[in-house]
ZAMARGU-4260 file (C-alpha; in steps of 0.2 Angstrom, whole numbers, plus 5000, padded with zeros to 4 digits):
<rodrens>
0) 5245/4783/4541 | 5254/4798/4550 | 5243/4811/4556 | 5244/4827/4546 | 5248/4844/4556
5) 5241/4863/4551 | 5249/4878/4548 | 5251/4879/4567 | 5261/4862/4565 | 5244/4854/4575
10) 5242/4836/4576 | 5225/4833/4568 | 5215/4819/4562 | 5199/4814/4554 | 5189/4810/4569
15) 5197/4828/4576 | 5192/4838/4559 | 5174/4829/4558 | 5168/4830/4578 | 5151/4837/4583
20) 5149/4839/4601 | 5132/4828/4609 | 5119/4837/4619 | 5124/4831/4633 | 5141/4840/4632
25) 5130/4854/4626 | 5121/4856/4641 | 5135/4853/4653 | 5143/4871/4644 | 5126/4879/4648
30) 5126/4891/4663 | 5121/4884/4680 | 5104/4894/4686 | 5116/4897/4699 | 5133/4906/4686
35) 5118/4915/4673 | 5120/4932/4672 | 5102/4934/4678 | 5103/4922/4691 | 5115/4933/4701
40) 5101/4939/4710 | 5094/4925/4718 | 5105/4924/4733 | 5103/4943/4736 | 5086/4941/4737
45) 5084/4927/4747 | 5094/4937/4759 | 5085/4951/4758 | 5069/4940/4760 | 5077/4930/4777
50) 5081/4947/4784 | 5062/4954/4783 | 5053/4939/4788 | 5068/4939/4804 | 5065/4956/4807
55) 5046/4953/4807 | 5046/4940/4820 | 5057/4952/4830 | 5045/4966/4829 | 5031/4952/4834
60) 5039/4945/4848 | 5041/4963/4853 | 5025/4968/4852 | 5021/4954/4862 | 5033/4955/4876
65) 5027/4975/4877 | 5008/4969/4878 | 5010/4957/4892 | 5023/4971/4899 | 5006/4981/4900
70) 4996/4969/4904 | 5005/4964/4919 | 5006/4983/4925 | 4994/4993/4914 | 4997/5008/4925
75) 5010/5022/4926 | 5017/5025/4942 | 5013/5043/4945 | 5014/5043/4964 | 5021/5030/4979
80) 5009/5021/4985 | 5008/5012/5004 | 4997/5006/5018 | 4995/5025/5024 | 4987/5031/5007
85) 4969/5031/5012 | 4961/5044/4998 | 4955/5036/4984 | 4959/5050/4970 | 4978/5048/4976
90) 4978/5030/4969 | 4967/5036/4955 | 4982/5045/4948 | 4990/5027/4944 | 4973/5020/4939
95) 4964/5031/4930 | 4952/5021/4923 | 4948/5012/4938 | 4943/5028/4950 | 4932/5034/4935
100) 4923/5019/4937 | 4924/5018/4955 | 4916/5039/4956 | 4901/5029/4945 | 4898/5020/4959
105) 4886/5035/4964 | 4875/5035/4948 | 4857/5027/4950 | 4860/5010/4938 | 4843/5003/4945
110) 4830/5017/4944 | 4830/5019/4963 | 4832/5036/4966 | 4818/5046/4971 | 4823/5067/4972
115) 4820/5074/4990 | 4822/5092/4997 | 4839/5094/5008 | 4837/5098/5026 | 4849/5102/5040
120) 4847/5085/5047 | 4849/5076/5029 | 4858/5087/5016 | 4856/5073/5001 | 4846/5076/4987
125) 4844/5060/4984 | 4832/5045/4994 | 4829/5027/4987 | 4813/5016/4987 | 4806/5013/5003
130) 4806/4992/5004 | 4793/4993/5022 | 4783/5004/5009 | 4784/4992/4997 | 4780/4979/5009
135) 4770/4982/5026 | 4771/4966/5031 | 4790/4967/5033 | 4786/4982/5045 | 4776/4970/5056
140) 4790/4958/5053 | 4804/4969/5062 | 4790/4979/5074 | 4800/4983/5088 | 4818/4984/5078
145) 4823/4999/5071 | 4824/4991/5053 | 4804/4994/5055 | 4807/5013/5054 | 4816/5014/5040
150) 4822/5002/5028 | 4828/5007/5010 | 4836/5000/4994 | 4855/5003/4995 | 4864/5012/4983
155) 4881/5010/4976 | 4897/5011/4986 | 4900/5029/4984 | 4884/5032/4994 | 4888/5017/5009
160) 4894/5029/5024 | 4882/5042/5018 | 4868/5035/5019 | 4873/5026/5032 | 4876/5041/5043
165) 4859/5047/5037 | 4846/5030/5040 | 4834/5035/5056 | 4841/5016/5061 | 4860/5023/5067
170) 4850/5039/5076 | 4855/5041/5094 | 4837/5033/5101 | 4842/5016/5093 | 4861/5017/5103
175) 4867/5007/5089 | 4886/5002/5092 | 4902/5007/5082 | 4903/4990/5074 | 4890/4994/5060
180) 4903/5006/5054 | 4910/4991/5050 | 4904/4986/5030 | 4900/5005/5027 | 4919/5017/5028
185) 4935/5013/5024 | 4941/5003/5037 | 4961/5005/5036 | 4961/5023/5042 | 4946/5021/5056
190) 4959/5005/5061 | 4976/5015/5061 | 4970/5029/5069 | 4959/5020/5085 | 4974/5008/5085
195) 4989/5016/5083 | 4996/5009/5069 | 4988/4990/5077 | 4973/4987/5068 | 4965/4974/5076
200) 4967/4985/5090 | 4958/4997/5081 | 4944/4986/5075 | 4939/4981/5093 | 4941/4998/5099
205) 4928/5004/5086 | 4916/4990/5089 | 4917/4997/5109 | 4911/5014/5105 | 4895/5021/5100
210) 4889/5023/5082 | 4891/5043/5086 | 4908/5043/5091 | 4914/5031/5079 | 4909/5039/5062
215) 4917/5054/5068 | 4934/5044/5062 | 4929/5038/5045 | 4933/5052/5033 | 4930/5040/5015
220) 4916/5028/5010 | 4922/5011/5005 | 4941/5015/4996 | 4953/5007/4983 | 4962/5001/5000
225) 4949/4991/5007 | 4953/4980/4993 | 4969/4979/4987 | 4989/4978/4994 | 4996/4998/4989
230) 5011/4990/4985 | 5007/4974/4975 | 4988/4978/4970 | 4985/4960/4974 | 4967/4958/4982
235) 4968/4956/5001 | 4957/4954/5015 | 4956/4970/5029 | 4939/4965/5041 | 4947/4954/5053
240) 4928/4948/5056 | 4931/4941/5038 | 4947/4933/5041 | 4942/4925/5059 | 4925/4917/5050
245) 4932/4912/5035 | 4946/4902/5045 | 4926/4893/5053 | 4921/4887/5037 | 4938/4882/5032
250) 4940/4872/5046 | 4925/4863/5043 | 4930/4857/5026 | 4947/4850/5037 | 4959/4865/5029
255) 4965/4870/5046 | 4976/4886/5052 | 4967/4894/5036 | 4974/4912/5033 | 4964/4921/5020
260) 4977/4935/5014 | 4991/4918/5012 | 4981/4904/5006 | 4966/4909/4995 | 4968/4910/4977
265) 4966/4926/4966 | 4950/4918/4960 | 4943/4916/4977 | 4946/4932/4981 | 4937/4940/4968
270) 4923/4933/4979 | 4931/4935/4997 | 4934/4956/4996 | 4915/4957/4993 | 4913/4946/5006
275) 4920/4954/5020 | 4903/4964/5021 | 4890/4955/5010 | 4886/4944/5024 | 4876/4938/5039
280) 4881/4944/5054 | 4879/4949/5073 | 4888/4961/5086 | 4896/4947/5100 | 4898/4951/5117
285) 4902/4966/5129 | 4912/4973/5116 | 4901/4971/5102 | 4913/4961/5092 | 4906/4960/5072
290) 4906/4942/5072 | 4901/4930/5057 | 4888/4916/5062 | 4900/4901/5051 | 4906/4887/5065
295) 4895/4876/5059 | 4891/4882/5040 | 4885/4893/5028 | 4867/4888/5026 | 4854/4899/5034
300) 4851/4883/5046 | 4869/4883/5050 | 4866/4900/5055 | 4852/4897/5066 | 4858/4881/5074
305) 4872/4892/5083 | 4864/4908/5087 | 4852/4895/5097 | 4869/4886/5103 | 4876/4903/5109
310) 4860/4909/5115 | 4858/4924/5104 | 4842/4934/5100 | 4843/4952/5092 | 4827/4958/5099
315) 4810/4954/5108 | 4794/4955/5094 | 4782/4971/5099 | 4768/4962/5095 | 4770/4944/5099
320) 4782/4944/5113 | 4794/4930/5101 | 4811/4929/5103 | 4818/4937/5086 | 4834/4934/5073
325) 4837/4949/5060 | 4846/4943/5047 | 4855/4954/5036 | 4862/4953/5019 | 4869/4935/5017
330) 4874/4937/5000 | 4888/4928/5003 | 4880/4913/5011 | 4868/4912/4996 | 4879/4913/4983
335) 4890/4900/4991 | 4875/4887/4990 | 4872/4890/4971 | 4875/4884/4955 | 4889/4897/4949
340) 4898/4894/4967 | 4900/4876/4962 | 4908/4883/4943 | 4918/4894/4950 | 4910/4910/4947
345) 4912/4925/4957 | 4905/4941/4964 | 4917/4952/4953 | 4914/4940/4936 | 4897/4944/4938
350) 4896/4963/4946 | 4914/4969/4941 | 4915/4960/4924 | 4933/4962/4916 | 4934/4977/4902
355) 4945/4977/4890 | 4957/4993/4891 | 4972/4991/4877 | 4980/4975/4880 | 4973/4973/4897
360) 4960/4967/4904 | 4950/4980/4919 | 4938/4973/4929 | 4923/4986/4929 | 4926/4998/4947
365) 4907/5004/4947 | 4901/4988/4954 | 4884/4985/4948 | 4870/4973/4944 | 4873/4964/4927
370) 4857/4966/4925 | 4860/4986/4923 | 4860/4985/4902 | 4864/4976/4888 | 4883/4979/4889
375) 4884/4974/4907 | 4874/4957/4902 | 4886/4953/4888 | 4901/4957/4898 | 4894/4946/4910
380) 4882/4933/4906 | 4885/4930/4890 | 4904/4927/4893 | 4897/4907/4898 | 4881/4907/4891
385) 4877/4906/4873 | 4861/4918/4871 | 4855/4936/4869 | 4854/4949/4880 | 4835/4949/4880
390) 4835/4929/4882 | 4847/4932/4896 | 4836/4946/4905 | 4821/4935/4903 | 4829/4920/4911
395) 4834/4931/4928 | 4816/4939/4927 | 4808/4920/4929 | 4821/4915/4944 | 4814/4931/4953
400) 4797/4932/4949 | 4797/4913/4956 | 4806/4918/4970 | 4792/4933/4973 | 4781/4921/4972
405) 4785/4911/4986 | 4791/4927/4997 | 4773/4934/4994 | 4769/4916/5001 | 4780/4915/5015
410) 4776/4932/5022 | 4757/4929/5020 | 4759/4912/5033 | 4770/4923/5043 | 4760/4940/5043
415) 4744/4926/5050 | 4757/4919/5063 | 4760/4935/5072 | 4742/4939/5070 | 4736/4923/5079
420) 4750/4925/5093 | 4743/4941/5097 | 4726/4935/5098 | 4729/4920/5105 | 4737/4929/5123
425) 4726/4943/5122 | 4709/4931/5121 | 4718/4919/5132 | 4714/4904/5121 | 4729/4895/5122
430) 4742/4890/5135 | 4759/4896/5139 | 4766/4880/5134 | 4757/4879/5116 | 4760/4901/5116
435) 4780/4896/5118 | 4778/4884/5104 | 4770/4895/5094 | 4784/4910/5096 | 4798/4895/5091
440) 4791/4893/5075 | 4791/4911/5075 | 4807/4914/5076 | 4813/4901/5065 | 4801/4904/5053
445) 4804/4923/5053 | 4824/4922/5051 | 4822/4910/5034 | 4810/4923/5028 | 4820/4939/5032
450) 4838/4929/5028 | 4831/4928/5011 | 4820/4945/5008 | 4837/4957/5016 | 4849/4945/5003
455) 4851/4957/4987 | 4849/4946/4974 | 4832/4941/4975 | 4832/4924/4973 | 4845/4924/4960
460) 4861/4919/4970 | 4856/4902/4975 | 4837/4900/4965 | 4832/4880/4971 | 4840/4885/4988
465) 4829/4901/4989 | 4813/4895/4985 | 4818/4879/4997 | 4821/4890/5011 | 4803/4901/5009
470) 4794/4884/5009 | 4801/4878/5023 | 4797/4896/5032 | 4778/4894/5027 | 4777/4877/5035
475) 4786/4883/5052 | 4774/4896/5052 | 4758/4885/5049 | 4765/4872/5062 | 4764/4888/5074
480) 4746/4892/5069 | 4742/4872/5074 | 4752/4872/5089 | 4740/4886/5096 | 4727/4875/5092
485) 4736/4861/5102 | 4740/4851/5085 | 4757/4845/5087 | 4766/4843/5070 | 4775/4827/5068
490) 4780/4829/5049 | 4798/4820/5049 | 4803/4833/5036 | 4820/4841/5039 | 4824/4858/5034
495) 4829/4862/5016 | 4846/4859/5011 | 4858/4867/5001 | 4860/4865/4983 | 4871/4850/4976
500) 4878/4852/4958 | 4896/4844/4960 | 4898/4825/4964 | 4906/4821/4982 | 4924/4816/4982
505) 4921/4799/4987 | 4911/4798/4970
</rodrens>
């Protein structure tokens, strides 16, 4: 059969005239979600989606880079600053924050201050606690040293050269020398101007002179360059006393041709800039040379060890004719023999806990006890440990109350010491042999007992070694009681030692 044709002369045929088309070529003429009408969209907006979330990170990294910008230098630089820039408020017009801490630094954060009526000698208004009033027997300890005239709690830094200038201990009768100007001015200025532009030149010149003259050079209490480089505000070392002992104690650990403002870490520094006057120490030779007692240690028996070695001895005792060490404030040495020395934690984690200012983090300029309120706890404290303020405040009350305990001790054997001394030479009922003896213990005794009363943290710094060191100055001073009464004392017993927290490197 021929196919047929329409009126358009179109082939056609059955199969042609009768076709239905199958689902499947009906969906293959359906629009694509891609070609719909509707769906035009969806490319726009996926766009327009990519573009938000890319300008999103954008702004995010931004903001990131800008906060680290500012946290690397959270200052405006509103003046130059360099090694000749000795005023404190001049630097506080690139660090705000931090001179209004530092002026805090005058506030009374431990209830010390007790109100007293100006005169021309002493123009303050302000005295603090008398710690020979609080404790006689300290008096009877330093009789014949000028720290038995007048011995007070100290005050923040804004008050260091004031009260210095002030204390009936640096009055011309006592000739002290230019060296306790040392830990109490800042240093840069005194240096630069006795030294002409050489300052260790000018730190032995100062040492040279007499307290009077010397304080006529200091024109700031301890300043923002004390601490820190003008240029890089990196933490740095200026007390060359600092830097030759340090380069000691270094050595003895076998780290030799140690330079503190090279090789220390910023974390140790944090310690180290306190540490250039927190410190025992003693004025050396003919030019009274501020010199650090560490060639053979930080422990007070260290310390001991090589003043005998060297032959030194601050003063003879008015009553019982014993050849006397004062200690001073080895804050330092304490903390070094403690448990948060062996972690890591330093004076400024503690007593200039960071702040957070903005992006940056601001270690607090007023310097105080963590123990001053809550905030300072919790900035402090509670950074490691995991407890309240209250808890935290009840657990540094126990460490000192210990501690108090055996001071009260130590002082009692020492107080009946000095007494039996006297006694003894006076009622001539003991030899010269067994009254030397006696005046050894004494000394040793006596030097333990002042090394840890003169420390400021009362115990706290180093708690075991503390307590350690009180007991082993009760028994010295009871072996000089027995060796008046011609008992020798033969307990094999050596002197307390430091704390151990971390295992030896052979370990």
């Amino acid at each position: 059969m021929s196919p047929t044709t329409d009126n358009n002369d179109k082939p056609t045929t059955p199969e042609a005239v009768e076709h239905t088309p199958t689902p499947d070529e009906v969906e293959k003429k359906k629009p694509t979600t891609w070609t719909g009408p509707r769906k035009r969209w969806v490319p726009i907006v996926v766009l327009l989606f990519v573009a938000v979330v890319a300008a999103g990170l954008t702004w995010l990294l931004t903001n990131i880079f800008q906060h680290k910008e500012e946290a690397r230098n959270p200052f405006t630089k509103v003046v130059e600053l360099d090694d000749s820039t000795y005023d404190p408020a001049v630097w506080g017009k690139n660090f705000p924050i931090q001179y209004e801490q530092y002026k805090k630094t005058s506030e009374d954060t431990d209830g010390d201050f007790v109100k007293v009526d100006p005169t021309a000698d002493d123009p303050r208004e302000y005295h603090t606690l008398s710690r020979i009033e609080m404790e006689p027997r300290a008096q009877l300890m330093w009789r014949g040293y000028a720290f038995s005239v007048d011995y007070t709690e100290p005050r923040g830094h804004e008050w260091a050269l004031e009260d210095q200038k002030h204390t009936q201990r640096t009055q011309p009768k006592f000739k002290q020398p230019g060296t306790c100007l040392n830990c109490h001015a800042s240093m840069p200025e005194v240096y630069d101007k006795l030294g002409n532009g050489d300052r260790m030149a000018g730190f032995h010149a100062m040492n040279s002179m007499s307290y009077e003259e010397a304080v006529q050079h200091a024109s700031s209490t301890i300043a923002c360059i004390d601490c820190h480089d003008p240029k890089t505000m990196e933490l740095r070392i200026t007390r060359p006393a600092f830097m030759e002992g340090i380069k000691k104690a270094k050595a003895l650990e076998g780290i030799t041709d140690y330079d503190v403002n090279r090789d220390a870490t910023n974390q140790e520094m944090r310690t180290y800039v306190c540490a250039q006057c927190h410190v025992e120490y003693y004025f050396a030779g003919e030019g009274k040379t501020l010199t650090f007692p560490w060639d053979k240690g930080l422990t007070a028996y260290d310390a001991m060890a090589y003043y005998d070695e060297v032959g030194w001895t601050d003063y003879k005792h008015a009553e019982s004719g014993a050849p006397i060490l004062k200690a001073q404030h080895p804050d330092f040495e304490t903390w070094s023999q403690g448990i948060h020395a062996a972690n890591g934690v330093t004076c400024a984690d503690c007593h200039m806990a960071y702040q957070r200012n903005g992006a940056a983090k601001v270690s607090n300029h007023q310097i105080m006890s963590p123990m001053a309120n809550d905030e300072t706890i919790n900035a402090s404290c509670l950074t490691c440990h995991h407890s309240t303020e209250a808890e935290m405040r009840q657990r540094v009350e126990k460490i000192q109350t210990t501690w108090q305990r055996s001071l009260n001790v130590s002082f009692t054997a020492l107080e009946g010491l000095i007494n039996d001394i006297k006694a003894a030479e006076a009622n001539g009922t003991a030899t010269e042999e067994q009254l030397t003896l006696a005046r050894d213990y004494q000394r040793k005794a006596q030097f333990v007992v002042d090394y840890s009363f003169s420390e400021n943290g009362r115990g706290f710094h180093a708690p075991q070694y503390s307590v350690s060191m009180l007991n082993q100055a009760t028994d010295w001073a009871r072996s000089g009681q027995l060796a008046l009464r011609g008992v020798s004392v033969e307990n094999g017993v050596p002197p307390a030692i430091p704390e151990k927290h971390m295992p030896n490197k052979e370990n």
